[in-house]
N, C-alpha and C positions, 0 to 999 in steps of 0.2 A: 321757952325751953332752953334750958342750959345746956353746955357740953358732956355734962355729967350726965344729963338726962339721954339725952341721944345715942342709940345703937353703933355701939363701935364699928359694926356688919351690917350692911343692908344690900339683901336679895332683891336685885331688880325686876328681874326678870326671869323666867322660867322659873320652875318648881324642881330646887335640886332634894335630892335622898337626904337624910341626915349623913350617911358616910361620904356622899360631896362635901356638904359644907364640914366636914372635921376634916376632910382632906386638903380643902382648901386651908383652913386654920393651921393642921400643921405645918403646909410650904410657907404660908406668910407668918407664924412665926420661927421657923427656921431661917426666912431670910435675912430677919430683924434681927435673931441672934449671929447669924452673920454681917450683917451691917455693924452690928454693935462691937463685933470680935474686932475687926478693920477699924472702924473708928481709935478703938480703945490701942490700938496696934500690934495687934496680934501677938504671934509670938518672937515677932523682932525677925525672922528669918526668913533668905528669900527665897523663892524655888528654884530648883539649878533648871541652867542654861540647857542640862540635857536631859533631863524630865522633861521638859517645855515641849508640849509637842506641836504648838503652833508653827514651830520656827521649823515643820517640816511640809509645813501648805507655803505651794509658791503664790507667789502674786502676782495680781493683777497684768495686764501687757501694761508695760511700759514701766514696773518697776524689779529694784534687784530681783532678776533667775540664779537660779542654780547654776555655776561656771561651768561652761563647756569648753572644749579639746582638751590640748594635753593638759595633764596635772589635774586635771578634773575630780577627776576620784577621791584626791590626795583633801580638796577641796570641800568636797562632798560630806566629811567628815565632821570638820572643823564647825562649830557653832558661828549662825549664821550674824 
């Protein structure tokens, strides 16, 4: 059996609906065309620093917190 011959998809397991498996299809090829966007480099631009909303979840103990006492606020502000 060649690669041509073999099911791009194979259900392993469980018995999905037909609207599972298009479901599934569409997220795996949505991702692919996002793979593909990134690869190819998108559109050249990056997202601001204050869109970004990661940089408003603190982390872990034992890495940078959010500055406390004074000036803090002033702090608070500034992209992290």
């Amino acid at each position: 059996m060649t690669a041509e011959d073999r099911p791009f998809l194979q259900i392993v397991r469980g018995e999905p609906t037909p609207e599972e498996v298009a479901a599934l299809i569409a997220v795996l090829t949505a991702r692919a065309q996002a793979a593909a966007t990134a690869r190819a480099g998108g559109d050249g631009r990056r997202p601001s620093r204050w869109a970004d909303r990661s940089r408003l979840v603190r982390g872990a103990a034992g890495t940078a917190m959010r500055p406390r006492g004074p000036g803090a606020w002033r702090a608070s502000a500034l992209p992290g």
